[in-house]
N, C-alpha and C positions, 0 to 999 in steps of 0.2 A: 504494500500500500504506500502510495508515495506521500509526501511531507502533506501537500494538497489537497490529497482526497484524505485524510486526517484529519484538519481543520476544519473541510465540509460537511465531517459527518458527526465531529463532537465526541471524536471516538477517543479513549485514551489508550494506551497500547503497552501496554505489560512489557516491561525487558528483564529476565533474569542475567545477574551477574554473579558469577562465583568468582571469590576472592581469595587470596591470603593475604593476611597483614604483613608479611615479611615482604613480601615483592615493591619496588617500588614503583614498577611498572605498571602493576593491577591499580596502585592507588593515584597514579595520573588517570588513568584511565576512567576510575570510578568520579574524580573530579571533573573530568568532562563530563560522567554521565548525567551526573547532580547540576550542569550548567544546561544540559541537553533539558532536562525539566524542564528548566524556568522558561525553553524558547520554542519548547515542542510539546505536544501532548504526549508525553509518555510517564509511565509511572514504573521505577526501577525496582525490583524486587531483590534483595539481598541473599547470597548463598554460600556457603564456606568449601573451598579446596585447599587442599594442604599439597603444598612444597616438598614435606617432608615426606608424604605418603607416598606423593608420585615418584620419589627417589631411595624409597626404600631398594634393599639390593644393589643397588648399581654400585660402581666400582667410581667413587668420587675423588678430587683431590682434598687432602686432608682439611683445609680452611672450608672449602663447602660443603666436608663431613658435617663441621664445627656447626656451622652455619643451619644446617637440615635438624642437628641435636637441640637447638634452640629454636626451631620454630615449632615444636609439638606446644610449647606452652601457651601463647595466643590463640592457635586456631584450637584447641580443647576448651579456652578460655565463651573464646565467641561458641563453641557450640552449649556448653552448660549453660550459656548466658539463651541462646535459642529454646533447648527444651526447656528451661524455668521459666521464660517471660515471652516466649513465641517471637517470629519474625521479624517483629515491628523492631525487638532491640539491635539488631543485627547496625542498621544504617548507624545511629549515634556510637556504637560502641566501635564498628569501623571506624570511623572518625577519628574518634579520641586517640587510638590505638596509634591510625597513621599517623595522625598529628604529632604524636609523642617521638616515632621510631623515624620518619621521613623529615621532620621537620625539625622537631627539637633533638633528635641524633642521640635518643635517650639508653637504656641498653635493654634489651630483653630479660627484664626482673621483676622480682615479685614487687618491689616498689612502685614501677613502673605499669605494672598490670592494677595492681592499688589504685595507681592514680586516675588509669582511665577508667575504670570503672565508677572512679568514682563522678569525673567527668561525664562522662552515658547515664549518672541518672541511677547506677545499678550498686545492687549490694559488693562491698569491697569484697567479704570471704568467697566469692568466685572465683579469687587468682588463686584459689585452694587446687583447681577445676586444671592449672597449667604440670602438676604433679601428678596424676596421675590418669589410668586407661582407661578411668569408667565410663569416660564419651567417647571412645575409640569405635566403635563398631559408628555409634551415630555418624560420627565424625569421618569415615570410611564411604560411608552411603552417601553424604551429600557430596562427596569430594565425587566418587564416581557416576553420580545424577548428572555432573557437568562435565567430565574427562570422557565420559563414555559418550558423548555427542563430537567431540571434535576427535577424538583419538590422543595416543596417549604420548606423541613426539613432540606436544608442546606443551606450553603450563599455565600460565595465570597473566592476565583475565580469559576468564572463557564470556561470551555475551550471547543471549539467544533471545531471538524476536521472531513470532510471528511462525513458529517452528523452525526454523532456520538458527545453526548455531557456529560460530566462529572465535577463534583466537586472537585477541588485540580488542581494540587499537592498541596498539604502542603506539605513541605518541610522546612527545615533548617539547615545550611544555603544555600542560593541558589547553585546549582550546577556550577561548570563555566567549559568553554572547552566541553575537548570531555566527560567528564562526564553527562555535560548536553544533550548533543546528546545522550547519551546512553540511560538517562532516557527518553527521547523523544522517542528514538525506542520503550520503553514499551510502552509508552503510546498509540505508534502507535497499538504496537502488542494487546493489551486490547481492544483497539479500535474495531478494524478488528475483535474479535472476539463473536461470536453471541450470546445472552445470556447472556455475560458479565456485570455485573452490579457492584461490589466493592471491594475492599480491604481495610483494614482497622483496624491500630492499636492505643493505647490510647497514644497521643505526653506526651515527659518526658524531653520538654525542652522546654526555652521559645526562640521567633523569636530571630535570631541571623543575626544582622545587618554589611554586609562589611564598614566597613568606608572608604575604600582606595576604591570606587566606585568613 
């Protein structure tokens, strides 16, 4: 459906996005999706993939070993935070999390998990939820509700509209306004069309974070 016949019909259009907080990819990306709002009718639905999960097994270099052992904490965090208080908490507690790890360059700790929680609105003893596997099976299932749509040679963000499901944008920095609307019409138009499966150039810059967010 393109941007157009959207407006005329008053329609709002569901996008699911699965995340992880560790990527800092996924959280430009979900920052475009949050601007895509304000200029489109669409309404973002929030979902949790794990980094770590997708990399279980594989034969890593030892810093992005390090790096996989540390992201179990957050996304176990965001999922107890889902089965106790349902879906809606998902967007503010994304936020906090990236705001903290993207922006203010905090470290992946229980302090740190404290704070955005407390940030989100949510009870602090959640970051109890980064210790240990009791959300592991939950935490499994929505990771493969979004991996299992694009396949599994890529990682985070995954974006699905309209059945149609894709990896990216990568982007940087996030698009704001009507720009991000525009790149949303691509995405729409890519979408809607049949066959479509990629684009795809090698990035020559690294993630570029608004601080005035």
């Amino acid at each position: 459906m393109a941007d157009g016949e959207q407006r005329a019909s008053g329609e709002t259009v569901p996008v699911d996005f699965w995340f992880d907080p560790l990527c800092p990819w996924a959280w430009l990306a979900s920052r475009w999706l949050l601007e895509v709002e304000r200029v489109r009718p669409v309404r973002p639905r929030w979902h949790v993939m794990s980094l770590s999960v997708l990399n279980q097994g594989r034969d890593l270099p030892e810093e992005y070993r390090t790096l996989m052992q540390e992201g179990w904490g957050p996304v176990r965090i965001c999922i107890a935070a889902e089965q106790k208080y349902g879906g809606d908490v998902l967007a503010p507690l994304y936020t906090a999390l990236g705001t903290r790890f993207h922006h203010g360059k905090e470290p992946r700790s229980a302090e740190t998990y404290r704070a955005a929680l407390a940030d989100a609105g949510l009870p602090e003893d959640l970051a109890e939820a980064a210790d240990t596997d009791a959300y592991d099976e939950a935490l499994v299932r929505s990771h493969h509700d979004g991996m299992d749509r694009v396949g599994y040679e890529v990682g985070t963000p995954v974006v699905s509209v309209e059945g149609v499901s894709f990896f990216g944008p990568v982007v940087t920095p996030a698009p704001k306004g009507e720009e991000a609307g525009r790149l949303w019409d691509g995405v729409l138009l890519v979408a809607g069309t049949d066959g479509f499966f990629e684009l795809k150039r090698s990035r020559d810059r690294k993630p570029i974070f608004d601080t005035g967010e």
